[in-house]
C-alpha positions, 0 to 999 in steps of 0.5 A, a space after each residue: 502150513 499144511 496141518 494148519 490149513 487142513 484144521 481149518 477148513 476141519 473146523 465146520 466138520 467138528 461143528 457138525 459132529 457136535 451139532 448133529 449129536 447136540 441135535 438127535 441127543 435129545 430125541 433118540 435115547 427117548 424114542 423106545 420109552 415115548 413108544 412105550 408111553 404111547 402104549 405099545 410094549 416091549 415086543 412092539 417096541 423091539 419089533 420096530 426097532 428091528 425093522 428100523 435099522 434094516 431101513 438103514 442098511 438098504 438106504 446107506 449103502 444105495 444112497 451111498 453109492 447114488 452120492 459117490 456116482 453122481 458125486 452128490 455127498 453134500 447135497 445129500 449130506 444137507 437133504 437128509 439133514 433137514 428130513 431128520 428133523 422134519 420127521 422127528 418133530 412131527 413124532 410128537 404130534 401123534 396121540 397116545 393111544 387112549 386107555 379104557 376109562 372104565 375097566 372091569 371090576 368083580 363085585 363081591 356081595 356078602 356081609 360086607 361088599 367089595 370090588 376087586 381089580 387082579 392084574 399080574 400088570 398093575 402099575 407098581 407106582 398107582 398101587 403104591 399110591 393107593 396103599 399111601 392113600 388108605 392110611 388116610 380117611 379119605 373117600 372116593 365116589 364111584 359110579 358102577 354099572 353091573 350084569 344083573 345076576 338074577 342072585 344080585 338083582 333078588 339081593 339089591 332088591 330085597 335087602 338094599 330096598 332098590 325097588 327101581 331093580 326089582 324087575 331087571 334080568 339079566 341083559 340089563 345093568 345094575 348101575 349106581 353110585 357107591 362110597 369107597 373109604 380108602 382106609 379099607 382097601 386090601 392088598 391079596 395079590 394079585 388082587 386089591 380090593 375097596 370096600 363100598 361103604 355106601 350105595 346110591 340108586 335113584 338119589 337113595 342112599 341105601 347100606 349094600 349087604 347079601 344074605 348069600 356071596 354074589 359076584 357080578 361082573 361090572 364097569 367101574 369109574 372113580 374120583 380117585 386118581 390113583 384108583 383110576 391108574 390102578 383100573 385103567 388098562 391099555 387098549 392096545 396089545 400086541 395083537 391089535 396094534 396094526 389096528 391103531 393109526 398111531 402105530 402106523 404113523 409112529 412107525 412111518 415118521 421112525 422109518 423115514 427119521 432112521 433112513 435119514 440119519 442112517 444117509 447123513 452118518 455115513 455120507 458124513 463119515 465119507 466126507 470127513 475121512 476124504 478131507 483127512 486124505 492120508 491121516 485117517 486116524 485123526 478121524 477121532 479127533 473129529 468124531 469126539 466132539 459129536 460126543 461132546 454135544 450128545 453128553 451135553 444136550 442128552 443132560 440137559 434134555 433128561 434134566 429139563 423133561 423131569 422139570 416140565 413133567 412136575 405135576 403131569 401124570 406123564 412124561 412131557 418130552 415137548 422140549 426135546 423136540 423143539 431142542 431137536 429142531 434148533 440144534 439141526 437147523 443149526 447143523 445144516 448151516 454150518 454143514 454147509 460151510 464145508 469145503 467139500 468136493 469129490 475128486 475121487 471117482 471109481 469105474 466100476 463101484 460095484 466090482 470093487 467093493 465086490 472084491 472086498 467082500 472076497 476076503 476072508 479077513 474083511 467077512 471075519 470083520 463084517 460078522 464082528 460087526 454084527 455080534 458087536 450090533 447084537 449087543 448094541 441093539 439091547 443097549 439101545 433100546 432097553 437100557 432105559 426100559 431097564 432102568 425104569 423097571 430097577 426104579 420102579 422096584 426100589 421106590 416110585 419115588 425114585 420114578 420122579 427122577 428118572 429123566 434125569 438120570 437117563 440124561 447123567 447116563 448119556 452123560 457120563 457115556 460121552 464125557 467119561 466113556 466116548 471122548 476120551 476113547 475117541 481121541 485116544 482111539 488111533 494111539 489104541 489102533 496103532 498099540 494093540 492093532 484091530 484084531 485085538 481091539 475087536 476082541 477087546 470091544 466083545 470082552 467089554 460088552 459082556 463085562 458091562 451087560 453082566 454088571 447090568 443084570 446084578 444092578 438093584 439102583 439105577 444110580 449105580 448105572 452111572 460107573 458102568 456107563 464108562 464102558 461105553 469109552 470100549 463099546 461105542 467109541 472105540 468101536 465106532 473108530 475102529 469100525 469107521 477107520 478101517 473101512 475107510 482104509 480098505 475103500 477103493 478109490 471113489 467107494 468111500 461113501 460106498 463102503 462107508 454105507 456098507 460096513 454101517 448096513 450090516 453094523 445096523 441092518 442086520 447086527 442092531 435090527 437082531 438085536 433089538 428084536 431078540 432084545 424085545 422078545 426076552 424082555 418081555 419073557 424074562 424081564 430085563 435083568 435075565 435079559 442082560 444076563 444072557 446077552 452078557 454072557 453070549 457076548 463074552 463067548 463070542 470075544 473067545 470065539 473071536 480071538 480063537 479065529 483071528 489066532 488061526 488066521 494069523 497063524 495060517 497067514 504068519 501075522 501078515 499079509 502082502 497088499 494085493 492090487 485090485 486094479 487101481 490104487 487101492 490095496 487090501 490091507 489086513 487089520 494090523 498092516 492097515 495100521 502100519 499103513 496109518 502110520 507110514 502116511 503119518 510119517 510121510 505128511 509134511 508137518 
């Protein structure tokens, strides 16, 4: 009877694991590559996302903590629930910071005229576009408008008969019109080059030539669109960007989203583990169908933002916000019908959580925490920027497909590598125990990260997403589970909001913005490469210092009384904890 009436009243928990995951699949694995699509780079982008989880680091434990001593988890629970999807609807209404239309082009005059554009940057996938065009005999109008080099202004004059220039110096502009057949474009890297056919000044048609080479410096606009792409440059760098409004609001609706959900995980976890009362290693079981509605969701939103960009010179990823914003009003109404109330309350939050962080096992744990948020922080949000870049080199046709493949990524991260690893996640605990799963997550990660900076096709992505079962699930109920178990009495949101704040406020937030920094230097293939193999040099530092502790403490260690019901446990006793409660639950 008791299993029975604890499944259902766990029932609206699993529906808001799945409703909330259904909810944010469709946004958050977008984010960094949206920011990218509005013009910041990959510095800026990693810089965002190391203030972002230190964000979450402050407003878990301190929003915990105001939940646990006022005994408010649900009404926050559901408060920052609807905040999220206030904050992430509204993202989509900030305006892509504009290119700049006309873009500086070097004009050569000798026999034959050209201008040229020379970019390290230049978008592969225009330029390709450009190089397909040129096999035609299309031709594309352009109008320039030059510096009129005394050199230049003497030749257009004397030899194209513009007499409307014969007067100019050199604080004024050549402008006029110009026919540019595409069939004799040129590639020199790094630099393309277009032939002017013909010129136009003052509705004159005249044939461009120089007795001498001159160049000049000029601003260009074309009919073109592949041209167009080729010249257009961001108007944004990493210097400027504080001076562009969308980058201030962008940053503040992502700050108030990540606070949001930083408060809503931890308190639902709290929630979650309090209503399993002494079988917490159920908690996967619960946990999993957050993953079942991420997988689905994440799909179907890459699937559906492919379909929607057809035609679009950019991403549309309108649909996912909308999606975003049924699947969390739906999570609030269901998150309400939980029969939840707190009947746990600690004397003193502050001195009991204290004494945790006194033990030498529980720092060993929170710095394993940090490692494994290092190496989830390069996952998060450069993963797809990799992805992006492995499809750009082997095909711009294979960009079309992108969303997609993003989608099927998250896809098989959920179905084949969190779902099962969730729900098998307290029959690993209890086999092998904590000390040896940590390791074992650290081992994964470097395996996984080495495989990704080997990758030539996104496609082959697809297999290795099933090490997310290790990185992401088995860690987060190995992470969730034990904190709940060494939680005082009363600190369970508390405690909960802890372990979370140093996972995210200072192992992602590293992550992510040493993630941004080698990116942008070596790209992102060198990137993996060297967070791949820290990561496997901290699984062998790990296991060395977990070795010497469980030497020096004979593999176990008696509970120790902190004054109230609560004991600290080390990982492999916080098992035999699991178990004995297990035995002690009436069936």
């Amino acid at each position: 009877m008791v299993n029975m009436e604890v499944n259902r009243d766990l029932l609206p928990v699993k529906g808001q694991y799945f409703l909330w995951n259904a909810g944010t699949a469709p946004v958050v694995p977008f984010l960094p590559i949206y920011a990218r699509q509005l013009g910041f780079s990959s510095v800026v982008v990693g810089t965002i996302y190391t203030v972002l989880p230190i964000t979450g680091m402050l407003a878990k434990p301190i929003f915990g903590a105001v939940a646990d001593h006022f005994q408010l988890q649900k009404t926050l629970f559901l408060a920052f629930q609807i905040l999220t999807a206030i904050t992430f609807f509204g993202i989509q209404f900030i305006p892509e910071i504009q290119m700049e239309n006309l873009n500086q082009v070097t004009l050569d005059c000798d026999g034959t005229v050209f201008f040229k554009t020379c970019s390290d940057d230049m978008d592969k996938c225009a330029e390709a576009r450009v190089i397909a065009e040129s096999s035609g005999n299309d031709t594309v109008l352009c109008e320039l408008s030059c510096v009129a080099d005394p050199w230049l202004t003497k030749e257009v004059c004397e030899l194209w008969k513009a007499d409307v220039y014969c007067n100019l110096t050199g604080s004024n502009y050549l402008t006029f019109g110009a026919t540019v057949p595409l069939k004799s474009t040129l590639r020199f890297d790094p630099c393309l080059h277009f032939r002017i056919k013909e010129v136009f000044v003052d509705h004159s048609e005249h044939i461009p030539y120089c007795k001498n080479l001159t160049t000049s410096q000029c601003s260009i606009q074309c009919n073109d669109h592949a041209i167009t792409e080729v010249l257009r440059k961001p108007s944004v760098t990493d210097s400027n960007v504080a001076d562009f409004y969308q980058f201030w609001l962008f940053f503040l609706l992502m700050v108030l989203s990540w606070i949001s959900m930083a408060v809503v995980v931890s308190i639902g976890d709290a929630i979650c583990f309090e209503m399993l009362g002494d079988q917490p290693s159920r908690y996967g079981h619960q946990r999993l169908w957050g993953a079942v509605g991420w997988g689905i969701f994440a799909v179907i939103a890459g699937v559906l933002v492919d379909e929607m960009s057809k035609g679009k010179s950019q991403e549309d990823y309108t649909i996912v916000f909308y999606m975003m914003l049924v699947m969390l009003l739906l999570d609030v109404f269901v998150s309400s019908k939980i029969k939840h109330s707190q009947t746990k309350l600690s004397t003193s939050i502050v001195r009991d959580v204290g004494k945790l962080l006194t033990e030498v096992r529980i720092v060993v744990f929170m710095l394993w925490c940090i490692a494994v948020g290092l190496c989830t922080g390069l996952q998060w949000n450069f993963l797809f920027w990799h992805l992006e870049d492995m499809a750009t080199a082997e095909g711009c046709d294979m960009v079309h497909w992108m969303k997609t493949i993003e989608g099927l990524v998250m896809g098989v991260q959920c179905f084949g590598g969190e779902l099962p690893f969730l729900f098998l996640s307290g029959r690993i605990l209890r086999k092998i125990g904590h000390v040896h799963t940590m390791s074992l997550i650290l081992f994964a990660f470097g395996l996984r990260f080495i495989i990704y900076s080997v990758l030539k096709d996104p496609w082959w992505c697809l297999p290795v997403e099933l090490f997310q079962g290790f990185t992401f699930g088995l860690f987060y109920a190995t992470m969730a589970s034990y904190a709940s178990i060494v939680a005082p009495p009363g600190t369970e949101a508390t405690v909960q909001g802890t372990v979370g704040a140093v996972f995210e406020g200072v192992g992602v937030s590293l992550g992510s913005l040493l993630g941004g920094i080698l990116y942008d230097k070596f790209g992102g293939a060198k990137t993996f490469r060297i967070y791949g193999t820290a990561s496997l040099a901290l699984f062998i530092i790990h296991a060395l210092v977990q070795l010497l502790l469980g030497r020096k403490s004979h593999y176990s260690e008696k509970a120790r009384d902190f004054g109230t019901s609560a004991h600290y446990a080390a990982p492999n006793e916080a098992l035999n904890m699991m178990d004995d409660m297990q035995e002690l639950t009436p069936s």
